[in-house]
N, C-alpha and C positions, 0 to 999 in steps of 0.2 A: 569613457568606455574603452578604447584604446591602449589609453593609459595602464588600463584594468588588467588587458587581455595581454598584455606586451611584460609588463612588469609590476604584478599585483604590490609585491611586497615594497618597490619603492611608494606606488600609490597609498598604500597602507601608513606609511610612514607620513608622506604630506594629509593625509582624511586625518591622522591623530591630531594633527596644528588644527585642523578647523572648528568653527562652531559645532556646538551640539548640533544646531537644527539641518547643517548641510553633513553632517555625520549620520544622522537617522537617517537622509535621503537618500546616500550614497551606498552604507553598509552593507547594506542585502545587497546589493548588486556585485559590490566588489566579492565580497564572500563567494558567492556564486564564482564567479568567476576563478577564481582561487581556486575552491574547492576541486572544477572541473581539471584545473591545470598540475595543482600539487596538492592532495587532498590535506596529508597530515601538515606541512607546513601552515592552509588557513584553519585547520583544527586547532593547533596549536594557539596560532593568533587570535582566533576567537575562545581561545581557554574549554573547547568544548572537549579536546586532548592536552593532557599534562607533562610538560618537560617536553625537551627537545631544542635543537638548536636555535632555534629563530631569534632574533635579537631586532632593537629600534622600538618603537614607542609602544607600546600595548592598548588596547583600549579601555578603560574605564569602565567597570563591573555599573551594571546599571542595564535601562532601556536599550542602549545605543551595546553595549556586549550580548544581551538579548536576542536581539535581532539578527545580529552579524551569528552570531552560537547557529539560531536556527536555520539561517541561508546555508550554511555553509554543510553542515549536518545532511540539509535535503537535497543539495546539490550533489555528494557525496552521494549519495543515497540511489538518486536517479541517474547518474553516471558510471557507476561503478557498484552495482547493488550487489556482488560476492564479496568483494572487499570490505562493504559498510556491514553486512553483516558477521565478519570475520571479527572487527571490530568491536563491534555491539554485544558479540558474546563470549570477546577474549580480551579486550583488552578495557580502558578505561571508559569506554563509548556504554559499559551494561544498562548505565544507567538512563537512555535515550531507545532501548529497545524495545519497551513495550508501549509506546506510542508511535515506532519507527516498525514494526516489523510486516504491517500492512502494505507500509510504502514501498519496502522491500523487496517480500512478494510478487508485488504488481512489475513491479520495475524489472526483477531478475525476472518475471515471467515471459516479460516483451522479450528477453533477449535470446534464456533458454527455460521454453517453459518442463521441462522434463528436471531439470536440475533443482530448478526451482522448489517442483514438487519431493524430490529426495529432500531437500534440506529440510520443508516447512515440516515434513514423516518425521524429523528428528529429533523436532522442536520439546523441551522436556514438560512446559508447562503448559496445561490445558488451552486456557484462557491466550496465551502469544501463538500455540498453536491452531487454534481455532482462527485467530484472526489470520496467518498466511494463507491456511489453507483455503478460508473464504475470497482470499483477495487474487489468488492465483486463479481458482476456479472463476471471478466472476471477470480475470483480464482473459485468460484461453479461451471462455465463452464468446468474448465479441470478437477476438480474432481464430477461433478455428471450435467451432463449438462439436464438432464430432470428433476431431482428439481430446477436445476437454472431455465428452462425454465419456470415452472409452478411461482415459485416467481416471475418472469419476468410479467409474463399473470396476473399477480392479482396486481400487482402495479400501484396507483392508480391517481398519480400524472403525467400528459400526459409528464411532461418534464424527472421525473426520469425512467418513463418507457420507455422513447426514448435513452434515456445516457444506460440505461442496456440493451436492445435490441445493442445496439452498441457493446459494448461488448464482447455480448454474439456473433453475427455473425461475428465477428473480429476474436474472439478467435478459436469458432469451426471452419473458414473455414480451418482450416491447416486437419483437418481430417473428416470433413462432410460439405466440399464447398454449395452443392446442397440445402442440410437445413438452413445451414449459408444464402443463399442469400433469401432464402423464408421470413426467418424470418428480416432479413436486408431492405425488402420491406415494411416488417410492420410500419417501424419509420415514424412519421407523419410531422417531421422537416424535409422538403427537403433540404436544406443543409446538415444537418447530416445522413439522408437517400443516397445521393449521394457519401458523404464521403465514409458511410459503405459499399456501395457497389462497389465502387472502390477497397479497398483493398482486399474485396471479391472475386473479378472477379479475381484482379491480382493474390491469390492463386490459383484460380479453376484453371487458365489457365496452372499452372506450373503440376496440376493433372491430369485433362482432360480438354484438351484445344478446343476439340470439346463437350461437353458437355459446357463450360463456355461462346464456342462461340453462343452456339443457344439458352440461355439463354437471351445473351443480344443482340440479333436478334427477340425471341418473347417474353421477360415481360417487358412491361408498364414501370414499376419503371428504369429499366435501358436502356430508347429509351434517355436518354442523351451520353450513352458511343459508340451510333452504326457510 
């Protein structure tokens, strides 16, 4: 581990000499390690980025380049989530973005969740942009859930403002069911209005199951669950 942290890429060079099975052991960690110190040099090495200077043994396309690809990618990811998304949709990384742009999200969100939220507004495709926007609103919720709500109330697109409202009363009802489902009524997709407030009710009930019951006894939005 040392070894790792100090000078991945001579480590790099001794894990190529070794067995496969102390190479599957080893990979993910080194990667990681990598990643957080020089991103694109273990991109490269892990072939999850193409070209570039790095030289010395490569690894072997297979389980063992698998793993190290994905260490290294999420490591990236959770370190540095402006750059891994600069990456993802400029340069050779596009193809790791719509499995990656969740991770993103959540990750850029811990550090600025305002920025966060500009980028995911910019996002071109429905489906990647639905999932930042879900993941930023459901990280802002556990840490600051009245700026989450207030970015929520001012989003201006009726579809992303239904995906974060999801969310967001997803996420809060494990400790504020009651507001969780007020604001769970606000989604204007019944479909996904019905969803959120399923999982809603089903918290409330395990907190106060009389309070959750007379809920969905007199609001409107949930006379589908009575």
């Amino acid at each position: 581990g040392s070894w790792m942290r100090r000078d991945p890429q001579v480590a790099a060079e001794w894990l190529a000499e070794r067995p496969v099975e102390i190479q599957l052991a080893l990979v993910g960690k080194l990667a990681s390690e990598w990643a957080r110190k020089d991103p694109q040099a273990a991109l490269i090495w892990s072939r999850a980025m193409t070209g570039g200077p790095l030289t010395g043994p490569q690894l072997a396309f297979g389980p063992v380049q698998r793993r190290a690809m994905d260490a290294a990618v999420g490591s990236f990811v959770s370190s540095d989530p402006e750059a891994a998304a600069v990456w993802m949709t400029t340069g050779s990384g596009r193809e790791y973005f719509p499995q990656r742009v969740a991770s993103i999200a959540s990750s850029w969100t811990l550090i600025d969740p305002m920025s966060a939220a500009v980028w995911a507004a910019a996002i071109a495709k429905d489906r990647d942009r639905d999932a930042a926007v879900g993941a930023i609103s459901s990280t802002w919720t556990r840490s600051d859930p009245l700026e989450a709500l207030q970015w929520v109330q001012g989003i201006q697109r009726a579809s992303d403002r239904n995906t974060a409202l999801s969310s967001f009363g997803s996420t809060l009802a494990a400790s504020d069911p009651e507001l969780a489902a007020y604001w769970s009524s606000q989604i204007s997709e019944r479909p996904l209005r019905d969803a959120t407030l399923s999982r809603v009710v089903s918290q409330w009930k395990s907190i106060n199951p009389g309070a959750a019951a007379q809920f969905v006894k007199t609001a409107p939005a949930a006379a589908f669950l009575r």
